[in-house]
C-alpha positions in Angstrom: 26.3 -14.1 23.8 25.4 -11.3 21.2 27.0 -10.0 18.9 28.5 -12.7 17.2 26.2 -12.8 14.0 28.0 -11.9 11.6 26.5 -9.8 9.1 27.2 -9.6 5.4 25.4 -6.0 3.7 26.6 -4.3 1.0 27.4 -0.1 1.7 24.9 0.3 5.1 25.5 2.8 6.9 27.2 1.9 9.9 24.8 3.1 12.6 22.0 1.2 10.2 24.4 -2.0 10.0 24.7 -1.9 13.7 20.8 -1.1 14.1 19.7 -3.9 11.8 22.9 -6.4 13.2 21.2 -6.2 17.1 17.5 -6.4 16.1 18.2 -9.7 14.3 20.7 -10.9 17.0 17.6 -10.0 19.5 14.9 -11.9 17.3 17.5 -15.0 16.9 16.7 -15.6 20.5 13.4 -15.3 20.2 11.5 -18.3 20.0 9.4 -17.1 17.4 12.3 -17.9 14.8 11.1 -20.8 14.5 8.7 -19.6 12.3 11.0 -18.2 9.9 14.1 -20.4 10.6 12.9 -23.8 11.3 16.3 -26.0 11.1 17.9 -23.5 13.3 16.6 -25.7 15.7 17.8 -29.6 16.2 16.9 -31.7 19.1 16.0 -28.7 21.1 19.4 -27.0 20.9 20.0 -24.2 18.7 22.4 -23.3 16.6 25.0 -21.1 18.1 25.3 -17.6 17.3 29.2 -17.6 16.0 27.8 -20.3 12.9 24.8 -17.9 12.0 25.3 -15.6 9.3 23.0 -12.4 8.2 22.6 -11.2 5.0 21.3 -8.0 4.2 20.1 -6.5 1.1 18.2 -3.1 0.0 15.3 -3.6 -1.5 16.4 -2.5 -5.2 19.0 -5.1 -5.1 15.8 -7.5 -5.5 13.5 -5.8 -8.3 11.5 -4.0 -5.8 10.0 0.0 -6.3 11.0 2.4 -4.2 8.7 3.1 -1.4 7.0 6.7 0.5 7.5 5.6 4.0 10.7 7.4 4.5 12.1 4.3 6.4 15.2 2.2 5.1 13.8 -0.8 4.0 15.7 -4.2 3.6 15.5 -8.0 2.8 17.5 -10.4 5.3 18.0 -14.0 6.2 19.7 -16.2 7.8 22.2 -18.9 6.7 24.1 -21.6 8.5 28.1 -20.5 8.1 29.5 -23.3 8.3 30.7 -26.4 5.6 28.4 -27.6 3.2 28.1 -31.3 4.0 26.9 -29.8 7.8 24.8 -26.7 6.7 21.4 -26.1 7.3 19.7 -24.8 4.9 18.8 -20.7 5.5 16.0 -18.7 6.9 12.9 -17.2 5.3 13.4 -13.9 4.5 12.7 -11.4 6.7 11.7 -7.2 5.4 13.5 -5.3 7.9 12.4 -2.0 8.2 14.2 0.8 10.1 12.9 4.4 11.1 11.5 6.3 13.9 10.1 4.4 16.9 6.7 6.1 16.8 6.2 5.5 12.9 7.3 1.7 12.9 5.3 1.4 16.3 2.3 2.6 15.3 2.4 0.0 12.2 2.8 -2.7 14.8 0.0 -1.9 16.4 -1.9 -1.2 13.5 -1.5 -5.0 12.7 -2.1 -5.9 16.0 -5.5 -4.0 16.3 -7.0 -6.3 13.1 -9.6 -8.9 14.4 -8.6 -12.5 15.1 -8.5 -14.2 11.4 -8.7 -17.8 10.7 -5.2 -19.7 10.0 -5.8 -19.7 6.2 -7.0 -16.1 5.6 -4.5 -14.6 8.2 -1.9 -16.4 6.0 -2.8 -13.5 3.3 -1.1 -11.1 5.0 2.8 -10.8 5.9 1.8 -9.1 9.5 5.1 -7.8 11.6 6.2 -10.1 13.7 8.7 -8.2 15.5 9.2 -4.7 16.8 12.5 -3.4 18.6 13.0 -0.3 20.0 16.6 -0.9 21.4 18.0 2.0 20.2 14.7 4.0 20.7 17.1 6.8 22.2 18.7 7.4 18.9 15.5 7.6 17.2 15.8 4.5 15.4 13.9 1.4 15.9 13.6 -2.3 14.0 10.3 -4.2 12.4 10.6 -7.2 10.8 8.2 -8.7 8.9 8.1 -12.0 6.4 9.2 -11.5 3.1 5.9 -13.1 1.4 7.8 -13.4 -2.8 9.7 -15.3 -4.5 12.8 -17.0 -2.5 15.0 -19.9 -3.4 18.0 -21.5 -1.4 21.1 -21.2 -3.7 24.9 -21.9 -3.0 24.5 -25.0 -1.6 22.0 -23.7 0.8 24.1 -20.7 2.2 22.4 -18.1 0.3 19.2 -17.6 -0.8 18.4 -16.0 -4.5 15.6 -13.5 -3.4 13.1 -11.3 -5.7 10.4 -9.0 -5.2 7.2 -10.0 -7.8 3.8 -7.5 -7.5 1.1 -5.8 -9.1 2.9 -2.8 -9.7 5.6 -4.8 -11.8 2.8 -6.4 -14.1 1.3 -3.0 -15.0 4.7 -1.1 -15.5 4.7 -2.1 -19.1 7.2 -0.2 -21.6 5.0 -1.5 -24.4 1.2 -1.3 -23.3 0.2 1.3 -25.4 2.4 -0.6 -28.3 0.7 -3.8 -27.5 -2.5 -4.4 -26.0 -1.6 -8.0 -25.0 1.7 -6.3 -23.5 0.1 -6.5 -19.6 -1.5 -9.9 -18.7 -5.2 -7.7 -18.0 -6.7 -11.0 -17.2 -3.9 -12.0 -14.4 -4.4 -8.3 -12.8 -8.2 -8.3 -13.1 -7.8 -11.5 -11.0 -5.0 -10.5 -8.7 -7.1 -7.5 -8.0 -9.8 -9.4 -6.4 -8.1 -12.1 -4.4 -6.6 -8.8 -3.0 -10.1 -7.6 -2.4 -11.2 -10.9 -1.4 -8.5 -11.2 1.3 -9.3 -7.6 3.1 -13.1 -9.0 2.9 -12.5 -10.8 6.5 -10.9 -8.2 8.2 -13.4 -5.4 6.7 -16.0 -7.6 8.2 -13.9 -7.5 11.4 -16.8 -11.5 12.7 -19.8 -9.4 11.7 -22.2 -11.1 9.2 -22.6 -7.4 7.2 -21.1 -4.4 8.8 -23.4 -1.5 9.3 -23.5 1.9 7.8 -23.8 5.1 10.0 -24.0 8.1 9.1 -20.9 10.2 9.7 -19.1 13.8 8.4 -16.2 13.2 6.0 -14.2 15.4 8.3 -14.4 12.9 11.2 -12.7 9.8 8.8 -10.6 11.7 6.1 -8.2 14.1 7.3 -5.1 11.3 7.6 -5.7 10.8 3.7 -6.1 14.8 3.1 -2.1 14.6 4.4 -1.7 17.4 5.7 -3.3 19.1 2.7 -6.1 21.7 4.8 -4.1 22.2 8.3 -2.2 25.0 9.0 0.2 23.0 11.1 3.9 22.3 11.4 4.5 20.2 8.4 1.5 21.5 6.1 1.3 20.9 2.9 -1.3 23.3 1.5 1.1 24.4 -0.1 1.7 21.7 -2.9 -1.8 22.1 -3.8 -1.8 26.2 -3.6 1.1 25.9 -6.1 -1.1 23.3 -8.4 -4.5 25.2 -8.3 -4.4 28.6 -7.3 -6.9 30.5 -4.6 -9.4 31.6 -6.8 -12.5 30.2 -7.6 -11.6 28.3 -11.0 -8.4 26.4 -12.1 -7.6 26.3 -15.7 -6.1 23.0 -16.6 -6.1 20.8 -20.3 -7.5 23.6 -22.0 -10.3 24.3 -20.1 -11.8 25.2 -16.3 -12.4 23.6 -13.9 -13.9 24.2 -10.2 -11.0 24.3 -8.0 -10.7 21.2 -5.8 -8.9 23.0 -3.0 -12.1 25.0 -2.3 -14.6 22.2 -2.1 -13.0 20.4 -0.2 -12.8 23.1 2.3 -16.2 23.2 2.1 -17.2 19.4 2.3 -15.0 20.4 5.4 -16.1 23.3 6.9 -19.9 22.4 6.4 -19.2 18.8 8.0 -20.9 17.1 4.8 -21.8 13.7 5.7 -22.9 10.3 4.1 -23.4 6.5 5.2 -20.3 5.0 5.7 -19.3 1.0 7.0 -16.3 1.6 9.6 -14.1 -2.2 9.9 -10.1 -2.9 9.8 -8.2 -1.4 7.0 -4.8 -2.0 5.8 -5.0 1.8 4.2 -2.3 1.7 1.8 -3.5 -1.2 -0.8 -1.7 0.1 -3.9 0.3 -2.3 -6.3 3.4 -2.6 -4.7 1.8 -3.7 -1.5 0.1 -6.8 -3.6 2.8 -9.1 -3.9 3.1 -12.4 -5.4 4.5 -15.8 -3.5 6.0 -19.1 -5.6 2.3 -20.0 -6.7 1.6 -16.6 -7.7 -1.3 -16.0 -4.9 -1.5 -12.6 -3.0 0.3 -11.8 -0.1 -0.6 -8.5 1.3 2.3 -6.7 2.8 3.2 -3.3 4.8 0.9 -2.1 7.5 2.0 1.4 8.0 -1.9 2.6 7.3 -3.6 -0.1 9.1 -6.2 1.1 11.2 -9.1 -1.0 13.5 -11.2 1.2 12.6 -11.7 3.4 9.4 -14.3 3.5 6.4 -13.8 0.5 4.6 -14.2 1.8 1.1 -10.5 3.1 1.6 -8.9 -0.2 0.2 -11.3 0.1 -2.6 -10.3 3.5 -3.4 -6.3 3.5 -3.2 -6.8 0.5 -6.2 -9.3 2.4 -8.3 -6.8 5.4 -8.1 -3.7 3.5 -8.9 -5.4 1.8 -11.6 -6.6 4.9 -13.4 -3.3 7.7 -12.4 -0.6 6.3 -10.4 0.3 3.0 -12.7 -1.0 4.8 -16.4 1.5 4.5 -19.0 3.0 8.8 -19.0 2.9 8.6 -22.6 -0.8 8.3 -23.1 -2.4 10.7 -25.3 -4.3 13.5 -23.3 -7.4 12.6 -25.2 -7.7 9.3 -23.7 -6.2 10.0 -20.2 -9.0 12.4 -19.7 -11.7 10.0 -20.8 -10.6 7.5 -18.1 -10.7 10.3 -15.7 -14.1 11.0 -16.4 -14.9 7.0 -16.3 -16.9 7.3 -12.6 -20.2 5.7 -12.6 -21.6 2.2 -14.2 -24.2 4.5 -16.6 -20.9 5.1 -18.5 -19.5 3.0 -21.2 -16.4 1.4 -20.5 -16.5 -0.3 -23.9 -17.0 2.9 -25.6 -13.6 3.9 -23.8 -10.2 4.4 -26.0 -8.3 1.4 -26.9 -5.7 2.4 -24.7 -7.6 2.8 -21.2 -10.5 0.4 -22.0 -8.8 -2.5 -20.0 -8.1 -0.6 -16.8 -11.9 0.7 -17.0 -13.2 -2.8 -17.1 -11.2 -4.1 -14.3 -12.2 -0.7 -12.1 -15.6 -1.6 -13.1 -16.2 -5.2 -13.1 -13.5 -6.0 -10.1 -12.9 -2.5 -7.6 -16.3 -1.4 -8.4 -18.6 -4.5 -8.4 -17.2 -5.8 -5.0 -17.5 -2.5 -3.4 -21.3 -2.4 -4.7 -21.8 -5.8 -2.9 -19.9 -4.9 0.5 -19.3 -1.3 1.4 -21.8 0.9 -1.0 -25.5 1.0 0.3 -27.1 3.4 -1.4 -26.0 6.8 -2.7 -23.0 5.9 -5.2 -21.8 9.8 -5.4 -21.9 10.2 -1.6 -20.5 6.9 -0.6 -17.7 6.2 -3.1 -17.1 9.3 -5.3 -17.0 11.9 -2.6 -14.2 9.5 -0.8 -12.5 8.8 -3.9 -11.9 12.6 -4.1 -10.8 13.3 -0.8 -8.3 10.5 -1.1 -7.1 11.5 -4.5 -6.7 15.1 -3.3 -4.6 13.7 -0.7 -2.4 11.6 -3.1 -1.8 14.7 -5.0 1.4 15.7 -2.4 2.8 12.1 -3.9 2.4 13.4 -7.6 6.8 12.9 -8.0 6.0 9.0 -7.4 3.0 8.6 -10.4 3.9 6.9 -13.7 1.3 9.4 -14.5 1.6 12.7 -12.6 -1.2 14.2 -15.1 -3.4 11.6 -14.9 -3.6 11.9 -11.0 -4.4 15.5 -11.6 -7.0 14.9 -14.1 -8.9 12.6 -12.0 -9.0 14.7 -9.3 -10.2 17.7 -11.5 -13.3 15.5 -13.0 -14.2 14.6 -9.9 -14.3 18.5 -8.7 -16.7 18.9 -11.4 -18.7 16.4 -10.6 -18.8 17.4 -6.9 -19.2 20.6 -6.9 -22.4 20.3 -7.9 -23.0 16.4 -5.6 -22.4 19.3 -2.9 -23.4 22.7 -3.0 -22.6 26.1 -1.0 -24.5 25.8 1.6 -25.6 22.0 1.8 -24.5 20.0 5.1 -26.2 17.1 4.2 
């Protein structure tokens, strides 16, 4: 019978308790436990349901950043309730996340609409493994995915002591501009392309070198515009209205610059296009969704973006952003912040780059930018990686209250407006 787990949480809210209480009651009897509860399982007979126990914890319990889903997000796991010298010992973590049925679906399938990966690169990824729409009428629905960090049984096996280690923890340094040697650049720079590495199976989707067609930005960039150029229920034009005015310019760090709002209405409007390699994304590879397991490899988690079919140079972009805005230390001097905005082709010096930035410029250029050189860019670096990177940092800008460095974000968006406005003139569809 259900509804005999009994569930241990710390201030849920009872609808959520409930919600999260049946999905993992439903997934107990599923026989795909096994693969995260192993010894739940003796001889064939399971254990029964009134000697499991589920705990539940929110994600900042465990070290882990907030997130921009909008769903409630939470760590559980089983545990054998019962006396020590008969325990088993618990269940790998699960993230259970809980939200809208349409939102949570769509990840789902997402993750189901990747290519068919070989056992040891599909065990990169922490895909979801379990979608329930039970209570689908109350506009809440269950996915559960493996929790791919750091676990360890504790208690005598009845607990487990559970913590969230990623990327976005080894560059939020207190002291990096104090200490160069305060972030390990070496263990990023490296993390950074087993990240790439991983995503370079599903971007091939089985195909030896994916081709390039030619296609309008408009057709493969409005989802990362968010909402940004529609006049549509949930617009918001209005965020960027507010941050660069209508009129032709947009003064900004002492100077002008061409405002970003208007070109990209015209890349838009004029259906500008380029070459571009369409494969599998995940669409949201940003720090916090490069985690580390016990042997410090990458795990790639949360698949709200993924896509079958999108340009691939998105999962290049989202880190080259990060690495230069959303992750820079807000204290940095405007000086250098505006240098590393302006860092956005090899022909410029990474070396010759402030103390302060010089790091994250050589890991954007030897790491995001060689691999994307070798796999997604053919020809025309402006058109195939700078264009993108602006409409995808133009996008990010309705995020700005989540960046370390809200100024930096702007910045690069603003050098890259420069840059483009003259990449694409009034009048050029081509």
């Amino acid at each position: 019978m259900l509804n005999k787990i009994e569930l241990v949480s710390e201030m849920l809210h009872p609808e959520t308790e409930a919600a999260l209480k049946g999905a993992l009651e439903r997934f107990y009897e599923c026989e795909q436990i096994a693969e995260i509860w192993p010894s739940a399982e003796h001889n064939g007979v399971r254990l029964p349901l009134h000697e499991v126990r589920v705990v539940v914890l929110p994600l900042d319990r465990i070290g882990a950043p907030a997130g921009a889903s909008g769903a409630g997000v939470y760590v559980a796991y089983y545990s054998h309730n019962v006396g020590e010298a008969e325990r088993r010992s618990p269940s790998q973590p699960l993230v259970a996340k809980i939200g809208p049925p349409r939102k949570l679906c769509e990840e789902k399938e997402g993750a189901d609409g990747w290519p068919k990966l070989t056992r040891s690169q599909k065990g990169k990824f922490a895909f979801p493994i379990y979608y329930d729409a039970t209570e689908a009428a109350a506009n809440r629905a269950v996915l559960l995915a493996p929790f791919q960090s750091r676990s360890q049984p504790t208690h005598g096996g009845s607990r487990n002591d559970v913590e969230v280690r990623d990327l976005w923890h080894l560059l939020d340094s207190k002291t990096e501009l104090l200490r160069p040697d305060a972030v390990d650049w070496d263990k990023v720079s490296k993390l950074i392309a087993q990240a790439l590495d991983a995503m370079e199976p599903p971007h091939q989707g089985g195909r030896g070198r994916p081709p390039a067609t030619n296609a309008a930005y408009a057709d493969h960039y409005e989802k990362y515009l968010r909402k940004t150029t529609k006049d549509c229920e949930g617009s918001r034009s209005y965020m960027l209205s507010a941050l660069f005015g209508e009129a032709q310019t947009t003064r900004a760090f002492g100077t002008c610059w061409p405002n970003p709002t208007l070109i990209i209405q015209r890349i838009i409007e004029q259906r500008t296009s380029a070459p571009v390699v369409l494969g599998p994304v995940h669409g949201d590879l940003h720090p916090k969704n490069i985690v580390l397991d016990t042997s410090d490899s990458v795990q790639i988690i949360d698949f709200g973006w993924a896509a079958a079919e999108r340009p691939i140079v998105l999962d290049y972009l989202l880190l080259d952003l990060n690495l230069r805005g959303t992750t820079l230390p807000s204290q940095i001097s405007e000086e250098d912040m505006l240098k590393l905005a302006g860092f956005l082709r090899d022909s410029h010096d990474a070396c010759g780059l402030p103390v302060a930035v010089r790091k994250r410029a050589e890991i954007i250029r030897d790491v995001i930018w060689r691999k994307a050189q070798e796999r997604v860019v053919r020809n025309d670096w402006e058109r195939e990686y700078m264009i993108p990177l602006f409409l995808v940092g133009y996008g990010l800008l309705v995020h700005l209250d989540s960046a370390r460095n809200q100024v930096a974000l702007i910045a690069t968006v603003l050098q890259l407006a420069l840059e483009i406005d003259r990449i694409v003139p009034q009048g050029s569809s081509a």
